[in-house]
Residue, then its C-alpha position, 0 to 999 in steps of 0.5 A: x277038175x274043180x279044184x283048179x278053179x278057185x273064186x274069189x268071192x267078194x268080202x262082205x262085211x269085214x266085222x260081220x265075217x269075222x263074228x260069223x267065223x268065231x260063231x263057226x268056230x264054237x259050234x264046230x265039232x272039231x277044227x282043222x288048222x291049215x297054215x302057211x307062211x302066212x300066218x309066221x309073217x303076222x307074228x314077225x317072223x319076216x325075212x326082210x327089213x330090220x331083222x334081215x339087215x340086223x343079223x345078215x348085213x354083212x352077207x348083204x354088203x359081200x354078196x348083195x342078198x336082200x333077204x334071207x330067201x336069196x342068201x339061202x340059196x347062194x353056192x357058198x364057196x365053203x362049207x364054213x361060210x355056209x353054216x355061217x349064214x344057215x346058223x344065224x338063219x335057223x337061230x332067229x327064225x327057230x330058236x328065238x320066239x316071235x315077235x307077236x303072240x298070234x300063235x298063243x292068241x290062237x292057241x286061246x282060241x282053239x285050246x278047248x276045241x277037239x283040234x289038228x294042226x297041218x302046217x307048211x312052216x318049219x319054224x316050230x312056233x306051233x310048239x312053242x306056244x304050247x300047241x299040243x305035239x301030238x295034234x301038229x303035222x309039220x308036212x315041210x319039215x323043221x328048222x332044228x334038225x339037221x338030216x344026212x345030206x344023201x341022205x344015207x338014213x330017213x333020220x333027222x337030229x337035233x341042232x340047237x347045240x350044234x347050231x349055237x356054238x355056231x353063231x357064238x363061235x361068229x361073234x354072236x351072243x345068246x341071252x334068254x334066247x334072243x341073238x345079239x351080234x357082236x357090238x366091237x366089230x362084225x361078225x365072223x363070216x365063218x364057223x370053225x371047222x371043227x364044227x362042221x355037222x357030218x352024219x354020224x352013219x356014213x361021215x357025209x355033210x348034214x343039211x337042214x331038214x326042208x323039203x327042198x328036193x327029192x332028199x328030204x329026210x322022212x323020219x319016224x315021228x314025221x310017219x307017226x304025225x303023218x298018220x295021227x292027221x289021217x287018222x283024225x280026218x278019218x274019224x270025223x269025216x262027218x262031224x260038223x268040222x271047220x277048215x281054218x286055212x291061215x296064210x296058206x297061198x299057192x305055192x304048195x297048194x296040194x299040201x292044205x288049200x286043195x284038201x281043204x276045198x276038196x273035204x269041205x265038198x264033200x262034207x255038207x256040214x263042214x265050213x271052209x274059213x280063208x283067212x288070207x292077205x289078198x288071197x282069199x278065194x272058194x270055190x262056187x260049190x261050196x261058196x255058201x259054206x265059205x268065210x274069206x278075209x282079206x286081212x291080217x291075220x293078226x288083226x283078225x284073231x285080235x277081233x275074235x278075241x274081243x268076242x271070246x271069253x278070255x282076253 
């Protein structure tokens, strides 16, 4: 299939591509937002360097991790020590506000534009710059549920409470949402028993809601942003649409890079944008119909930004 055969076409020139996306961008009769890590990694939400060795250097210098990736998957021998790490990780990369404004400076972008958003991430900083709830698919699920572990029931639950009193429990301090560790010692390398989340139907251990494994909870309001994106791709299938594919790269490429290629095909008048850090690429049959940028993303929306109408 031609899908398993993207090009990569050379980059023209850089300022020129970015003013022929922002031209695409107003006279599209719709857009769709495809985003992938990415896009959070231009806005400071990595997961190695200074906030990794702020807020985990103690599980670095006890287990070795070198990031937070590695430390998500080690077999904690506890259920305590786990939520320990997994509490700090969902904190600073859920409930604390990124480092940069490239969700907001796209929000500008595309606030007055018919739009959806389908995203990989599970960060919820679609939302949190003011993206509309009802225009946002979050395929992957989200860092603040917390799921059966079965799971017994295609539920999903709230964790802020639950996952604060976990990191202040450790020591952490919590002020206008940003998490400071401990300035009189280390952190405590465990939560209290006592709140250990279990599900509230069958008593088993919560997990996090990522699809991870065949256990990923789906739950009603995943279903019904699943079927408002259907829908919004149904209903303007032959408009003028533009795919604004953001950071996305090829682990999961079923999910947005594909269906992107594959609609752009088969809609003459729609046109197929990559923005992408080494990683932009077409497809030969609709590379006339394709803007690739090898490039920050940040800096890119920067740039669209001096030929907008706000600032």
């Amino acid at each position: 299939m031609f899908l398993r055969i993207p090009t990569k076409k050379s980059m023209q020139n850089y300022s020129d591509e970015i003013i022929h996306l922002k031209e695409k961008l107003d006279k599209a009769d719709a857009v769709v937002i495809g985003a992938g890590a990415g896009l959070s990694t231009a806005a400071g939400f990595t997961y190695a360097g200074e906030r990794f060795e702020k807020h985990f250097s103690d599980f670095k210098q006890k287990y070795g991790f070198t990031d937070m990736y590695s430390g998500g998957f080690y077999p904690f021998e506890t259920l305590e020590e786990y939520w320990a790490y997994w509490s700090r990780y969902i904190y600073i990369n859920r409930y604390m506000d990124a480092p940069k404004l490239v969700y907001d400076d796209l929000l500008k972008l595309v606030r007055d534009k018919d739009y959806f958003v389908i995203t990989t991430n599970v960060d919820h900083c679609f939302q949190k710059a003011g993206f509309d709830k009802k225009h946002l698919f979050y395929t992957q699920g989200d860092y603040g549920l917390f799921q059966c572990s079965e799971p017994c029931c295609q539920e999903t639950f709230d964790n802020e409470k639950t996952v604060r009193a976990m990191v202040e429990a450790q020591g952490f301090t919590v002020a206008d949402g940003v998490l400071t560790p401990p300035t009189d010692g280390t952190p405590t390398m465990a939560v209290p028993s006592e709140l250990l989340p279990g599900c509230p139907h069958c008593g088993r251990p919560m997990t996090m809601n990522l699809r991870c494994d065949d256990k990923f909870a789906e739950d009603e309001g995943w279903h019904a942003a699943a079927e408002r994106y259907e829908n919004f791709l149904r209903t303007r299938d032959r408009q003028k649409l533009l795919f604004l594919e953001l950071g996305v790269g090829y682990n999961t490429p079923v999910i947005i890079k594909y269906p992107f290629l594959r609609m752009t095909a088969g809609n003459p008048k729609a046109t197929y944008a990559c923005i992408n850090m080494g990683q932009a690429s077409t497809l030969r049959e609709i590379e006339e119909r394709s803007i690739l940028i090898d490039g920050d993303i940040a800096a890119v929306i920067e740039e669209m930004k001096k030929t907008a109408s706000y600032k």
